[in-house]
C-alpha positions in Angstrom: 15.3 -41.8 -4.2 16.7 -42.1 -0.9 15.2 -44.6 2.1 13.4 -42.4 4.3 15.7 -42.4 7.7 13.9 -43.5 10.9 14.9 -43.6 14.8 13.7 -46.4 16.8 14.2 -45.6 20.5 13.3 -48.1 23.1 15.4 -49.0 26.1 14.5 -52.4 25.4 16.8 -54.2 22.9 14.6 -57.3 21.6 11.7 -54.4 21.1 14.4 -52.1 19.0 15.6 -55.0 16.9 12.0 -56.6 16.2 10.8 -53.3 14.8 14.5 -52.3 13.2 14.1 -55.1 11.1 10.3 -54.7 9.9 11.7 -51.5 9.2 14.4 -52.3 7.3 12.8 -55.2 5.5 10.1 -52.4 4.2 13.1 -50.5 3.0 13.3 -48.1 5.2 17.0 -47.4 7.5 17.1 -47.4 11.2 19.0 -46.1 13.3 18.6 -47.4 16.7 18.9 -45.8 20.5 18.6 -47.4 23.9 17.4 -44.0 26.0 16.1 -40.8 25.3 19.2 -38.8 26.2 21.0 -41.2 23.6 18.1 -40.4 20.8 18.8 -36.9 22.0 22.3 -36.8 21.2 22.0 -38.5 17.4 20.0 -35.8 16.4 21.6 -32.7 18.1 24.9 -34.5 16.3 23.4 -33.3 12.9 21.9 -36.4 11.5 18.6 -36.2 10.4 15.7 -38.3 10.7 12.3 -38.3 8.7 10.8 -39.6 11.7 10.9 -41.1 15.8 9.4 -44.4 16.9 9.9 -43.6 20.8 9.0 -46.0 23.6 7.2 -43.5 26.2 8.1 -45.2 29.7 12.0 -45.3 29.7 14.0 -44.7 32.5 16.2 -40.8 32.4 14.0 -39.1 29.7 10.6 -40.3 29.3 9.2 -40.5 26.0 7.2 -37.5 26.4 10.1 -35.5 27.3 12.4 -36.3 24.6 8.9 -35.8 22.2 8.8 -32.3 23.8 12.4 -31.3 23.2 12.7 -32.6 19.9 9.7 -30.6 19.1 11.1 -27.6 19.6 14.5 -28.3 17.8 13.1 -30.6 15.1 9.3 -29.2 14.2 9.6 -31.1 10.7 9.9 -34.7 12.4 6.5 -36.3 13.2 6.7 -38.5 16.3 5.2 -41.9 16.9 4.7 -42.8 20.6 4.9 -46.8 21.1 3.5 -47.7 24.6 2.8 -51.1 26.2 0.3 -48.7 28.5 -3.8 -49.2 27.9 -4.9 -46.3 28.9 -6.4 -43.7 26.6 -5.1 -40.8 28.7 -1.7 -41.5 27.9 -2.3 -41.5 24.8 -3.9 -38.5 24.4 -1.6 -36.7 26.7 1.2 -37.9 24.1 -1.1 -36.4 21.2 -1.3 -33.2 23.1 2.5 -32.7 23.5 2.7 -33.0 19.7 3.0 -36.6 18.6 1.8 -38.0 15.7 0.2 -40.8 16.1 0.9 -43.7 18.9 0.6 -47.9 18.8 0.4 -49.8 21.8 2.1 -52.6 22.0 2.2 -55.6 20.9 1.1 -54.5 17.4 1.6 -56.3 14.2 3.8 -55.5 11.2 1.1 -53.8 9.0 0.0 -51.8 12.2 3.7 -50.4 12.1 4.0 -49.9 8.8 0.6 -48.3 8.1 1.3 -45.7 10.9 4.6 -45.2 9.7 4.0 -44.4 5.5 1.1 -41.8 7.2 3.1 -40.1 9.5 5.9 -40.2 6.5 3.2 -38.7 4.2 1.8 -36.2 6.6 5.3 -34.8 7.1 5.4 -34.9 3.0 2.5 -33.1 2.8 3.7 -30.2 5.3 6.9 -29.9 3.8 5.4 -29.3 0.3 3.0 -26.9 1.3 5.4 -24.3 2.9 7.5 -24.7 -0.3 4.1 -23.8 -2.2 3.7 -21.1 0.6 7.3 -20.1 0.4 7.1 -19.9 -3.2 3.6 -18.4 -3.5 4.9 -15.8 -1.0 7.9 -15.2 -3.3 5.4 -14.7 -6.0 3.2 -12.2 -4.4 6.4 -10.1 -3.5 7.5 -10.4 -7.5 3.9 -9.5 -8.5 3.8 -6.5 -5.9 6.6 -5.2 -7.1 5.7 -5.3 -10.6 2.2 -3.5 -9.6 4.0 -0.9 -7.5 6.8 -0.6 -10.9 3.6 -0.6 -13.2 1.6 1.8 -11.0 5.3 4.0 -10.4 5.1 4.4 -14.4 1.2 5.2 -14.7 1.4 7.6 -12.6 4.1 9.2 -14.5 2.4 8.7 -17.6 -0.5 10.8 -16.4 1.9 13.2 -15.4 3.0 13.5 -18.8 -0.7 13.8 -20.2 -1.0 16.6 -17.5 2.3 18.4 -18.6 1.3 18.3 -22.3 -2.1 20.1 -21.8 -0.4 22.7 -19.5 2.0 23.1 -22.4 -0.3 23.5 -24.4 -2.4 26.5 -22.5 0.7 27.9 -22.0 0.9 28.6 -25.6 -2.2 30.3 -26.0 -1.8 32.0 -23.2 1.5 33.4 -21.8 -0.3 34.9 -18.3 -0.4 31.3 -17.6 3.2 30.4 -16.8 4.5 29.9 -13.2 0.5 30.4 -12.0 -1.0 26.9 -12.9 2.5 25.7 -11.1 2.3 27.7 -8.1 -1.8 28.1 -7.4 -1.4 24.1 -7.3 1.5 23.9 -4.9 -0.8 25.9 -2.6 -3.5 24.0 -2.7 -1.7 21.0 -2.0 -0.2 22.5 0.7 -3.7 23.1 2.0 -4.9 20.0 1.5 -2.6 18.3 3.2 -2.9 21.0 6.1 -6.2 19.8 6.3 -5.4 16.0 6.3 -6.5 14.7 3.3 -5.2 11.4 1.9 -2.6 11.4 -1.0 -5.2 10.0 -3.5 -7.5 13.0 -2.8 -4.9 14.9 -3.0 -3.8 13.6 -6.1 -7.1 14.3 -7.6 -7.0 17.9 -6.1 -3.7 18.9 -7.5 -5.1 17.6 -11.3 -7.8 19.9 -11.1 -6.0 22.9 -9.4 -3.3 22.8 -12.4 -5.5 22.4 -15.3 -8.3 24.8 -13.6 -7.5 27.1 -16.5 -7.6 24.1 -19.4 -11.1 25.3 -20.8 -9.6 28.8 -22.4 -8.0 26.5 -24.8 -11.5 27.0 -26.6 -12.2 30.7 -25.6 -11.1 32.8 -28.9 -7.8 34.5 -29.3 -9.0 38.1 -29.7 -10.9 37.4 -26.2 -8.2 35.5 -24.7 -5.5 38.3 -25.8 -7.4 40.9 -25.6 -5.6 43.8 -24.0 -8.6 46.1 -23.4 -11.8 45.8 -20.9 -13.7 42.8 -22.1 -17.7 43.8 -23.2 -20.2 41.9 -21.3 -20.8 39.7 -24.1 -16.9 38.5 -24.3 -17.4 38.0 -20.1 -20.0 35.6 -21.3 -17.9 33.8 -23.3 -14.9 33.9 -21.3 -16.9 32.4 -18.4 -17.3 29.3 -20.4 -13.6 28.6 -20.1 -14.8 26.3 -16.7 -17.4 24.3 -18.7 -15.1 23.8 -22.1 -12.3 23.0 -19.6 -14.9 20.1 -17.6 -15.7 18.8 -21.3 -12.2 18.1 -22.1 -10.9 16.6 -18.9 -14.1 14.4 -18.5 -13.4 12.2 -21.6 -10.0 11.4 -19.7 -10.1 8.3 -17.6 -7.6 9.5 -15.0 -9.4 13.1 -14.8 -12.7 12.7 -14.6 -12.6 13.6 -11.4 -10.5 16.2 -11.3 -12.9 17.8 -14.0 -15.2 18.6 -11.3 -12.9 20.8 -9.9 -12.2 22.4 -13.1 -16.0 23.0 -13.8 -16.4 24.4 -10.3 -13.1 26.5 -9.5 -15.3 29.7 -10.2 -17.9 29.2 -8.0 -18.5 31.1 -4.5 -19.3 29.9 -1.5 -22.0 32.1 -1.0 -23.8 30.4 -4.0 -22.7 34.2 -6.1 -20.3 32.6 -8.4 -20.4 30.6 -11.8 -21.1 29.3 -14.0 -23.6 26.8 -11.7 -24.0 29.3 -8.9 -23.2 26.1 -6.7 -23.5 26.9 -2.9 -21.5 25.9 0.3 -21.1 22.1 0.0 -22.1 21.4 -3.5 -18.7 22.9 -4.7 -16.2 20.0 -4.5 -13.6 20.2 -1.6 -10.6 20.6 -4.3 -12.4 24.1 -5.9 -12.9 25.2 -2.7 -9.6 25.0 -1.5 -8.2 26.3 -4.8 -10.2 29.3 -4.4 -8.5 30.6 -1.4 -5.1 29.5 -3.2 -5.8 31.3 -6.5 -6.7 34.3 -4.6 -3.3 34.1 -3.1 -1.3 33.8 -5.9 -3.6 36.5 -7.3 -2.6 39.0 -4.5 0.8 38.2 -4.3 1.6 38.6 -7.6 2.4 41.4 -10.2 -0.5 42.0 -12.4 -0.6 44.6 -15.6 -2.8 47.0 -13.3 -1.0 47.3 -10.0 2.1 45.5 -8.3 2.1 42.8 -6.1 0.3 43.0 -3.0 2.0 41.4 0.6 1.0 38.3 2.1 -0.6 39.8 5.0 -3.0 41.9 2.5 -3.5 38.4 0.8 -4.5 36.7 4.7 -6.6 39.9 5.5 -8.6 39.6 2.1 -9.2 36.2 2.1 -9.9 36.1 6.4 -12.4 39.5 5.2 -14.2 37.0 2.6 -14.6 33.9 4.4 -18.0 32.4 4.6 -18.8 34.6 1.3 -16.0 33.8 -2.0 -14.5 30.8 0.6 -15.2 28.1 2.2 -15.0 29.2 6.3 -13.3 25.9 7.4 -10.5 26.1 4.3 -9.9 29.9 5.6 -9.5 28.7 9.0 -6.4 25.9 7.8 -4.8 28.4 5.8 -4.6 31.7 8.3 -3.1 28.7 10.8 -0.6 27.6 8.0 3.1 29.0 8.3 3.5 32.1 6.0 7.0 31.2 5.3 5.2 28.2 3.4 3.8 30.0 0.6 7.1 32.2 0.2 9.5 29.4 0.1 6.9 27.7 -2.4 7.0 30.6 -5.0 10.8 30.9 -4.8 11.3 27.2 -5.8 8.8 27.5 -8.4 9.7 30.2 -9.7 13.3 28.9 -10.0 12.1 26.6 -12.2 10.1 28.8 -14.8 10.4 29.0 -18.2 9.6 24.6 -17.6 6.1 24.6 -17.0 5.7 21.2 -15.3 2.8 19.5 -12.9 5.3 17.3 -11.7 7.2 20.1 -10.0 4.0 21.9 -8.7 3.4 18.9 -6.8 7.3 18.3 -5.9 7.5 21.6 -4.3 4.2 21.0 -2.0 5.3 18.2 -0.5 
């Protein structure tokens, strides 16, 4: 291992050579300079130095001038301040500007060497730990990127989960397609009109696309069934929001978005099912996706009459505010552009027969 490298600057020669040679006897090498300016110009000449034995009273630069220049050029090399001045003050001055430590003189060689190996070992010390700083740094940014890669692909994965049980609603039931994809691009777009976070959002667009989930367990001849439904199959269809919250709910990711699924039939006005929930007990999400399955509702061809405009679909849902809807969601979506919902249903639409969450939530944003 390499002799740690040390200036000795003193303007006095006897003084340089005494403590060149304790130096040097203790193994260390010296290099030797008779003003500060001098000191100055070794180090700025690219040789480096693991530490500076200055005198402080010399004549051009002072001691505490070359300590303050070198400090700012050379923050890794610890300074010793060698003084034949008695006076605390100075000392403490030196200690102030940045110095390490400081003998006055005379001193003996064990008094030299002790301050030297500390001042060697502090610098040691500060050295290693911005290496472990640098590294653990270095570390953090590794292990944030493999969160952010890990997160990346669970979030995908849950998009998956959420495609598959589309998919499989869509089977059963073929009014489905292009509905669940566009009745939860607008009700991310109203969510985000109203300023919710992404995460909420998130949880939102779960429960917007799978609002219909729960007529997985409703029977085929009700599901299918091409004629008026009896009260008693009304009944039963109505369950579709409770089978649908009993499915989601055992699903880690969804469990919150199963609230909105459970409550995506309910009124504001306290007149809907199957809770008969009333102004704020309805979750935010199936309050928004009220007003935006009404709109897709509207504006879209049904077996019984053609599709309505979007001004109809405005003036029906504005006529029904503070009753089926939630006044405050109303009031966001009759500011929002109408050429948003337009453009939304052309894109999805481009994309049907692929029934996919992932491109619900694409389009929205």
């Amino acid at each position: 291992m390499p002799a740690d490298r040390i200036l000795v600057v003193d303007d006095e020669e006897t003084i340089r050579e005494i403590v060149s040679s304790m130096l040097t006897i203790a193994n260390y090498q010296c290099r030797q300079a008779a003003s500060g300016l001098e000191a100055l110009a070794l180090l700025e000449s690219g040789e480096e130095f693991e530490l500076m034995l200055s005198d402080l009273m010399m004549a051009d630069l002072d001691g505490i001038a070359l300590l303050e220049r070198t400090k700012e050029k050379f923050p890794d090399m610890p300074v010793v301040m060698v003084t034949a001045v008695h006076d605390i003050s100075v000392a403490l001055d030196a200690l102030r500007n940045g110095a390490y430590d400081y003998l006055l003189k005379p001193f003996e060689r064990e008094q030299l060497l002790a301050t030297v190996r500390r001042a060697l070992e502090n610098r040691r010390l500060k050295l290693e730990n911005r290496a472990y700083q640098t590294n653990l740094e270095s570390l953090v940014d590794a292990r944030t990127q493999q969160l952010k890669q890990t997160m990346a692909d669970l979030e995908r994965s849950y998009d998956i989960t959420l495609e598959a049980l589309g998919g499989a609603l869509d089977l059963r039931d073929r009014e489905t397609e292009g509905h669940c994809q566009r009745v939860t691009a607008f009700t991310i777009a109203i969510a985000r009109a109203m300023g919710l976070p992404k995460n909420q959002i998130d949880v939102i667009a779960r429960g917007a696309f799978l609002h219909d989930i729960g007529k997985m367990a409703i029977p085929d001849k009700i599901l299918n069934k091409p004629a008026a439904l009896t009260p008693d199959e009304i009944t039963i269809m109505r369950e579709h929001c409770y089978h649908g919250y009993q499915i989601l709910k055992r699903i880690p990711f969804l469990t919150e978005a199963a609230e909105i699924v459970y409550s995506h039939q309910e009124r504001y006005d306290g007149s809907g099912y199957p809770r008969g929930l009333k102004g704020n007990q309805i979750p935010l999400g199936a309050r928004m996706f009220s007003v935006a399955d009404t709109l897709d509702a509207i504006t879209s061809d049904r077996p019984y009459r053609p599709a309505q405009t979007l001004q109809a679909a405005r003036k029906e849902i504005e006529t029904w505010s503070g009753r089926q809807f939630d006044p405050e969601v109303v009031k966001v979506f009759l500011t929002m552009s109408e050429n948003i919902w337009a453009d939304l249903r052309k894109d999805i639409e481009a994309q049907i027969p692929r029934f996919s969450y992932s491109t619900a939530a694409k389009n929205s944003s």
